[in-house]
N, C-alpha and C positions, 0 to 999 in steps of 0.2 A: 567443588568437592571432589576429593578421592574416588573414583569407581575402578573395583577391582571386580575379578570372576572367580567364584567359590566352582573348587573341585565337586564334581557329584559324587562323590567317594568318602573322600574323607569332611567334604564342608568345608575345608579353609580357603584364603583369596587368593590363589595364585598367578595374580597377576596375567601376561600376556604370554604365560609360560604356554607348550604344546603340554607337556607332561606333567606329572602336578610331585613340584619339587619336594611335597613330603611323605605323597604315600605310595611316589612313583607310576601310581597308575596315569595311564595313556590313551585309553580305550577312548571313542568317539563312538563306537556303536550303539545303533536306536536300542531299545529294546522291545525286541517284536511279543505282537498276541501271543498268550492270554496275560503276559507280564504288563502291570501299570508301564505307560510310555514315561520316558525322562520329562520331569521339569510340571508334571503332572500334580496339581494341588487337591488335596483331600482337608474335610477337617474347615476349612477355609482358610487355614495358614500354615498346613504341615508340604513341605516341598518334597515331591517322591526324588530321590537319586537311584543310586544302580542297585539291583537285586542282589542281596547276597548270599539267599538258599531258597527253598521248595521242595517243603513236601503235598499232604492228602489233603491238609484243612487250611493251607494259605501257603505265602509268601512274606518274606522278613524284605526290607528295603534299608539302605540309608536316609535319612531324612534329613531337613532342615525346618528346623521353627522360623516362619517368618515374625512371629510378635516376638518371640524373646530374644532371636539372633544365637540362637546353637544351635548344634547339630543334634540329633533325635536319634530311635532306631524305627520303622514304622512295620507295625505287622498285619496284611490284609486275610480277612477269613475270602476265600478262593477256594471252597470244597470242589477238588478233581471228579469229576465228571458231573456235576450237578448245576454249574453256572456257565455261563457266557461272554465272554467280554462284547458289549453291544457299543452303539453309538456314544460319544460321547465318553466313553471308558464305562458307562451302566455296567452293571450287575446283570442278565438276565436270567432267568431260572428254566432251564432245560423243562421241554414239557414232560409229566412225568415225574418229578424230580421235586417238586415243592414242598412235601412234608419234611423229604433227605436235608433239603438245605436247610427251611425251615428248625430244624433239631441243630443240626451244625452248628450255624449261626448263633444261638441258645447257647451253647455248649463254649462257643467260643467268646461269646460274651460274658457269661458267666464266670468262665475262667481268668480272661486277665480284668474284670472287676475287682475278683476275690484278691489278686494278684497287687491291685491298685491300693486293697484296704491293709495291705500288708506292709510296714515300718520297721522301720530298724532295724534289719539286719543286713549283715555286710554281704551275704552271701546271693543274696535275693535282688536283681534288677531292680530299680524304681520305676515303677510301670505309673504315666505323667497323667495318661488320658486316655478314656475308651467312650467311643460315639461311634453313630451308622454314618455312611454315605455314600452314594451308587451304588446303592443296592442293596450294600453288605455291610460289613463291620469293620473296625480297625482300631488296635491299639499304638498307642505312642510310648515307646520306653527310652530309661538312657541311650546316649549313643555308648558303644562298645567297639566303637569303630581301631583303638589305638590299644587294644589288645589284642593279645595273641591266643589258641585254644592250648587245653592240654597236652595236647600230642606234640603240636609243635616246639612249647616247652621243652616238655625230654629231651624232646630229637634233638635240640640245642647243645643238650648235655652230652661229654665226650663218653660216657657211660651209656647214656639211654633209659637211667632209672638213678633215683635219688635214696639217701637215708632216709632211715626212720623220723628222727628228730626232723628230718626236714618236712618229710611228709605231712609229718605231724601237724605242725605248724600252719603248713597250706591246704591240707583238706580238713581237715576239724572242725572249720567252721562252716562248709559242705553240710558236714554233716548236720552237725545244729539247723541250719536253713532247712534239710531237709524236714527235721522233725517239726517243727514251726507248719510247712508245706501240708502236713500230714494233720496237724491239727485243724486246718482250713479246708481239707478235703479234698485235698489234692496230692494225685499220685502223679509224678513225673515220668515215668515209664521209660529214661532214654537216655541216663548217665553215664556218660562215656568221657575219654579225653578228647571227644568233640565236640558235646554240649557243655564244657566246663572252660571260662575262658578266663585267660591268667589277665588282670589289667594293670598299667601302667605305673600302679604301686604294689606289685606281686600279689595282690588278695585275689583269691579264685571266686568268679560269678558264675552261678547257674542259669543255661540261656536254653532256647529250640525245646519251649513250651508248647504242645499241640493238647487238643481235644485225646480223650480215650479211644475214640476211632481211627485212632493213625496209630497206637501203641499195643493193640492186643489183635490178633488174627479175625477172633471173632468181631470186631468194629465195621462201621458200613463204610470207610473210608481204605484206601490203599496203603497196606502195614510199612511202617520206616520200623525198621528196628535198627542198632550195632552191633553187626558182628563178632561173637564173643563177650557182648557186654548185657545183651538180652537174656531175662527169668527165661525157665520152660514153658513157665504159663503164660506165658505173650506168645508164644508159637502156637497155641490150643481153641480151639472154635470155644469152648466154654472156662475159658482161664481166666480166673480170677485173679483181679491188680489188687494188691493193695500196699500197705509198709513192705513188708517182707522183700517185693517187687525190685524196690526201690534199695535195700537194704544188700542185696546182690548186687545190683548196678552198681557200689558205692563199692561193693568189695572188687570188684574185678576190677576197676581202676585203681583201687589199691594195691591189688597185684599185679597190675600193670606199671604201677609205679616203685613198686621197690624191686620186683623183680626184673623189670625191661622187656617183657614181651605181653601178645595180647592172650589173653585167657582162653582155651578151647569152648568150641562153640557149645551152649548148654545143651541145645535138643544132641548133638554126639559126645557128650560127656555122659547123658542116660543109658546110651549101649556101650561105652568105651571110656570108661573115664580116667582122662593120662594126665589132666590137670597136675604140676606137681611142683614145689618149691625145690630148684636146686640146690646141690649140700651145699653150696659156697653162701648162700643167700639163707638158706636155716641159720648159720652159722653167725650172720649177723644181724638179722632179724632178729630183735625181741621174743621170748617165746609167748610172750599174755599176747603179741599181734598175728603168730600164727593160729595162737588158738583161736582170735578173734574171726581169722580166714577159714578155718575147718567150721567153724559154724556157720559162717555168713555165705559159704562158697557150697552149702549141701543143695543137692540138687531140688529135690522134692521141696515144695513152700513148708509144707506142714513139721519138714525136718529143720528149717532152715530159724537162722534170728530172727525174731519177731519182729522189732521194728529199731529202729535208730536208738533209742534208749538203751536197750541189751545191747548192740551193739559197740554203743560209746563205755559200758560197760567193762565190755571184751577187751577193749581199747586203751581203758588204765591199767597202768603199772600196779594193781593192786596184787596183793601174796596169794592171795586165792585166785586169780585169773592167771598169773605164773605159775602154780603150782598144776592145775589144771592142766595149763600147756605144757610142763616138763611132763606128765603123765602119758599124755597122748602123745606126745614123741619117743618116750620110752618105750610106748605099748605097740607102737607103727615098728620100731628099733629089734624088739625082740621077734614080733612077728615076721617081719624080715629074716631075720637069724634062722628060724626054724625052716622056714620054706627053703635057704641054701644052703642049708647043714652039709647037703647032701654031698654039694658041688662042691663049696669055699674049707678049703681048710681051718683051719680053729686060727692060724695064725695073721690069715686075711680078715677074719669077720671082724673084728676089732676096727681095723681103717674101712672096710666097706662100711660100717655103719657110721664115721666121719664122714665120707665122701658120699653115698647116696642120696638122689633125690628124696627131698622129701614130700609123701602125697597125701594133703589134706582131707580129702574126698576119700579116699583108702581109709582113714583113721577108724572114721566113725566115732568118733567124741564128742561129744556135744553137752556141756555144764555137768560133766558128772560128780564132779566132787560136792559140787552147788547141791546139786539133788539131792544126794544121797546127804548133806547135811539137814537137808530142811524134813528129808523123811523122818532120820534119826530125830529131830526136834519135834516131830508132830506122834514121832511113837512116843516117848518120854513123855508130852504132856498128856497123851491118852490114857497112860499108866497112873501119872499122879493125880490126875482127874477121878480115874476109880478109887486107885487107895482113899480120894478125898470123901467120896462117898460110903463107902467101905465105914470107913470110919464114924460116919453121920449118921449112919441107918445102926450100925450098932448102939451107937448111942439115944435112940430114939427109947420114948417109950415102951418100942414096942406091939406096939397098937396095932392091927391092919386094916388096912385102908378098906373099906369097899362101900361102893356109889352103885345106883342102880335109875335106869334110867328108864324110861316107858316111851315107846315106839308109836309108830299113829296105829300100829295094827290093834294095841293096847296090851301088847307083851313085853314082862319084863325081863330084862337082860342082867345078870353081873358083869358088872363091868371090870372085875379085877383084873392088872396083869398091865402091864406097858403099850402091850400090840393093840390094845383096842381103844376106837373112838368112836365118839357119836359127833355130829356135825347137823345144824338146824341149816336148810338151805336158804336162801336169798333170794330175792327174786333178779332171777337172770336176763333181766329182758334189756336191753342195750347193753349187755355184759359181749367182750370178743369170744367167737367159740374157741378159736387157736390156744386163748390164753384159759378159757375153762377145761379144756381137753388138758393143757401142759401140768395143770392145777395136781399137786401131789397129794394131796387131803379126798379133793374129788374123784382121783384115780384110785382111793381106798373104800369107798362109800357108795360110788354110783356108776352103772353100766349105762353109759351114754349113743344116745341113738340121735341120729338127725334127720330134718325133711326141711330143703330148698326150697324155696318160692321167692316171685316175684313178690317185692315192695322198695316203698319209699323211703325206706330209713337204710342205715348204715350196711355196706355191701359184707357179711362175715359176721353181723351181730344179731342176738337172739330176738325174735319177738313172741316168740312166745313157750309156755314148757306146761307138760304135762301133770310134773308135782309140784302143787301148790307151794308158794313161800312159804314158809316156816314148818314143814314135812321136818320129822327127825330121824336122817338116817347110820346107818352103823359100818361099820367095815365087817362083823361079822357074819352082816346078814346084808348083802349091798342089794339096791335098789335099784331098776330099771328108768329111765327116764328118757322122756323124749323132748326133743331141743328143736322146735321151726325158726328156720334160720333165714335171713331175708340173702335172697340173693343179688340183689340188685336189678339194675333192669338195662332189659339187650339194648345194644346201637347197632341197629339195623343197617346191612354193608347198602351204602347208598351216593356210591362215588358215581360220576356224572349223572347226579339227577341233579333238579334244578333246586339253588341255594335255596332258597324261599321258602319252598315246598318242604324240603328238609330242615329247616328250621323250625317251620309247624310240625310235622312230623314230631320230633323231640321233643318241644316243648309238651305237645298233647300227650307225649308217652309217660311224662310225668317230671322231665329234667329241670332239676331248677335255673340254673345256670349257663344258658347256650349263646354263642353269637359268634357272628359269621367274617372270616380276614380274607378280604381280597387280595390275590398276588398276583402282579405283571408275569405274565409267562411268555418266555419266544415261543411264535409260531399257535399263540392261543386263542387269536384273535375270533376262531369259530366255535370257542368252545368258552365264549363269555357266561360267566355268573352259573357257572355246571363245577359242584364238588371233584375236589383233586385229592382231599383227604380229610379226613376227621381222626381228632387227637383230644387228648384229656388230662387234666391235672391230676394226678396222684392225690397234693394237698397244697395247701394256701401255700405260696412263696415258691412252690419246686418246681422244676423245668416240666414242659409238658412231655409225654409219653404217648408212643404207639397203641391202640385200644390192647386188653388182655385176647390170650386165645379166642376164649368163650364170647368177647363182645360185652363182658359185663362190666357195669359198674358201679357207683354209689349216686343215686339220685341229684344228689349234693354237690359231686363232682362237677370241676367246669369244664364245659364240652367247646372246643373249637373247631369251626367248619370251614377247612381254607377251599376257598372257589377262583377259578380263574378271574382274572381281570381282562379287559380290552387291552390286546398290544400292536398299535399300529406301526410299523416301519415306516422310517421318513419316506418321504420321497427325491428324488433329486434336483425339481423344482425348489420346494418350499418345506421346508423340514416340519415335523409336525409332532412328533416326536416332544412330551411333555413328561417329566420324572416326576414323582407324588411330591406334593409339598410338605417341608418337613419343617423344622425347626433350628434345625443344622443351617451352619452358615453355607453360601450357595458356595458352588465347586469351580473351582479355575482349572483351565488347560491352559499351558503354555506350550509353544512350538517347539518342534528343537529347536530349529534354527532362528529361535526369538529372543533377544537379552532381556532379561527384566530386571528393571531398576526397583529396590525394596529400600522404601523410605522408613530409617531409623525411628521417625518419631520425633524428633526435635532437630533444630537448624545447628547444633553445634558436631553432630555427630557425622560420618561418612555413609554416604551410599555403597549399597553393594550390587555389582551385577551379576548375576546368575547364570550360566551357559550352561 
């Protein structure tokens, strides 16, 4: 039989070449702690090759499928300062540190499952497989090994930036993916022309997927963002991600791409904002795509496109998103005019307003034609709605209405006139109080009082109220009432006391649902079966959660007590050292300096050897 040696790079056989004749790499170095070592098997059949990034919550590798015979991409969750690379390449969990992974791991799992359940589309990686082993987690996706990113693209180009129609063409379906992304609840947070990579039939992939703790300040993990391609609200201790996030990122490679340069960075665009399309690039740029940029490029979220949908919007050639954009370049154009009146004679303003940058973030436009059509349509049918009435009460009868209702106090009311109601109450008792308080019938009728107490039923729902079910009260004469609200019940801070003991504890407090996860911790070995942290379900199916400030929660909820495990270090006698049995196929190491022969599967086919 044939035996040839696959590149750890790219996976193909390059015979008894030094350098690997197709994707040129050369490199022979190990890869030292805390990076998986070369030739290292995960999974039971996925082959680790060379690292090719790291950030807060892992590491991307090249890969090789030993059952199917390709090349893979492998991605390990590796949360920066929370794990260890122990014997045997383990996972250890820093003491201290086992809730922080604990959540990571969740997070990272969660995400390229969701990733896994996602089909067809061209823009989105095929993510093949997601399982534990040593320790941690790991996804399996295409290889992408034989494309290039976006940046690299341009820079190919003797320009540095592309047309529109071209643009067009290659990011559109970006965007699509994104919205897809955003249905499944996931926010990408990191759209750059470095997470976007061109492959080997020009369609752009979106890759360098992390957890929310590497993409917003406030995360427990160490922030990656791209310079100039990062929201404001990723730079913010309480910044909220969502569409919108993502809907910027999309834009600033857009203006990276037809303009040729990188976009000013968002947090000095709030004090200074010089963001600007030059005249020569106004001039052949689309205007429905600038105006797509003046929305999607505003700084503040709340100012900015809502999500990929308006955006793709902004994006057609439609008469009203051209008209739009000729407005706000006329309105940027004149405003201009007036500020140099001063200086420009009459006979330059003319070519200065040809030749000037133009700056989207200056405009301040944003769907006003849109607006102001749909107000006029909502005033119009406000109007024909009265006349409609107008018309119907003159043709009545005549008659006037009046009802008269009796109270529990046993006075009666007229009830004549629009503004008044009577409202028979309900019995509120497993009723939300958030959602009784929001109630706009009950904000007319009743002056709401509350009193917390411990119980066993729902943490925020009523158990009990002062005015009987079926009380008839009024908006003209409102009612007092008071609402006993259950607050649920405390979890007592009870970190290194011993698991067991905490476990009774809880259960006798009243919880329904407790039980207790042991975790290998380096260096834990004295501190066996002693609580590391307690965590809790939100609701069935959701990732678990940090307890609330207050410690409260819902009876109901399920309570998780992780406690050290015993972790002994080998010794250099007699290793002793045992990994938890799992289910997962057992884990291989190969040496570097070991070949390993990988048998096809049948006698007709070739072996491969592995360096």
């Amino acid at each position: 039989m044939e035996k040839e040696r696959l590149c750890l790079r790219c996976m193909r056989k390059i015979g008894e070449s030094e350098a690997c004749p197709y994707c040129k790499d050369e490199s022979r170095e190990p890869q030292q702690a805390p990076y998986l070592p070369l030739k290292t098997v995960v999974g039971g059949k996925y082959l680790v090759g060379k690292r090719v990034s790291t950030n807060g919550d892992g590491s991307t590798y090249y890969g090789f499928d030993l059952d199917k015979k390709q090349a893979v991409m492998i991605r390990e969750c590796f949360p920066e300062g929370e794990v260890t690379r122990g014997d045997d390449n383990y996972c250890l969990v820093n003491v201290g540190r086992a809730a922080a992974f604990i959540d990571a791991k969740a997070k990272f799992t969660k995400l390229w499952n969701t990733l896994k359940n996602i089909t067809g589309c061209s823009a989105i990686v095929p993510v093949l497989d997601v399982f534990e082993d040593l320790g941690t987690a790991y996804a399996i996706s295409e290889y992408l090994g034989e494309g290039e990113t976006l940046r690299d693209y341009l820079l190919k180009n003797e320009q540095g930036y592309i047309l529109w129609e071209e643009a067009r063409v290659l990011l559109m379906p970006v965007l699509s993916a994104l919205g897809v992304l955003h249905e499944n609840g996931i926010i990408h947070g990191a759209i750059s022309p470095n997470s976007l990579i061109v492959d080997k039939d020009g369609k752009v992939k979106i890759t360098d997927y992390s957890i929310d703790d590497v993409r917003t300040k406030g995360g427990k993990l160490p922030l990656e963002l791209s310079d100039g391609y990062a929201a404001i609200e990723q730079y913010a201790e309480d910044g909220e991600l969502g569409p919108w996030t993502d809907v910027y990122g999309f834009a600033t490679v857009l203006y990276r791409v037809l303009v040729g340069s990188t976009p000013m960075n968002s947090v000095s665009r709030a004090t200074n904002d010089k963001l600007m399309i030059p005249g020569k690039f106004a001039e052949i740029i689309p205007a429905y795509v600038i105006n797509a940029l003046v929305n999607a490029l505003q700084i503040l979220p709340e100012d900015r496109t809502e999500n990929v949908e308006f955006l793709r919007d902004d994006l057609s050639a439609s008469p009203t998103a051209a008209v739009s954009a000729a407005e706000a370049y006329s309105s940027f154009a004149q405003e201009r005019r007036t500020e140099r009146e001063a200086e420009i004679s009459d006979e330059h303003i003319d070519e200065y307003e040809e030749t000037e940058d133009y700056i989207p973030q200056k405009s301040g436009i944003k769907r006003s034609t849109l607006i102001t059509f749909i107000v006029s349509v909502v005033v119009c049918l406000a109007i024909l709605l009265a006349v409609v009435f107008v018309i119907k009460g003159n043709n009545s009868e005549g008659e006037e209405t009046s009802t008269t209702e009796e109270t529990q106090t046993g006075e009666v009311t007229d009830t004549t006139g629009d503004d008044f109601i009577n409202v028979t109450l309900p019995d509120f008792r497993g009723m939300d109080i958030e959602e009784i308080k929001a109630n706009e019938t009950y904000k007319q009728v009743l002056i709401i009082s509350t009193v917390y107490e411990d119980s066993d039923k729902e943490k925020g729902t009523v158990i009990a109220q002062d005015l009987p079910e079926g009380t008839v009260v009024s908006s003209i004469n409102k009612r007092s009432i008071t609402l006993k609200i259950s607050d649920g019940l405390l979890v007592p801070d009870l970190v290194g006391e011993d698991a067991t003991k905490v476990l009774k504890t809880l259960t006798d407090k009243g919880f329904k649902y407790v039980e207790t996860v042991v975790s290998s911790v380096a260096g834990s070995e004295e501190q066996s079966n002693k609580v590391s942290s307690i965590v809790y379900y939100p609701e069935e199916n959701a990732n678990w959660e940090d307890l609330p400030h207050d410690r409260r929660i819902s009876a109901t909820q399920k309570v998780v007590i992780y406690c050290y495990g015993e972790y002994t270090p080998p010794t250099t006698e007699e290793p002793t050292t045992e990994k938890p049995t799992t289910e997962e196929p057992t884990t291989e190491k190969i040496t570097e300096n070991e070949d390993v022969i990988v048998d096809n599967g049948n006698n007709d086919s070739e072996d491969v050897i592995i360096e």
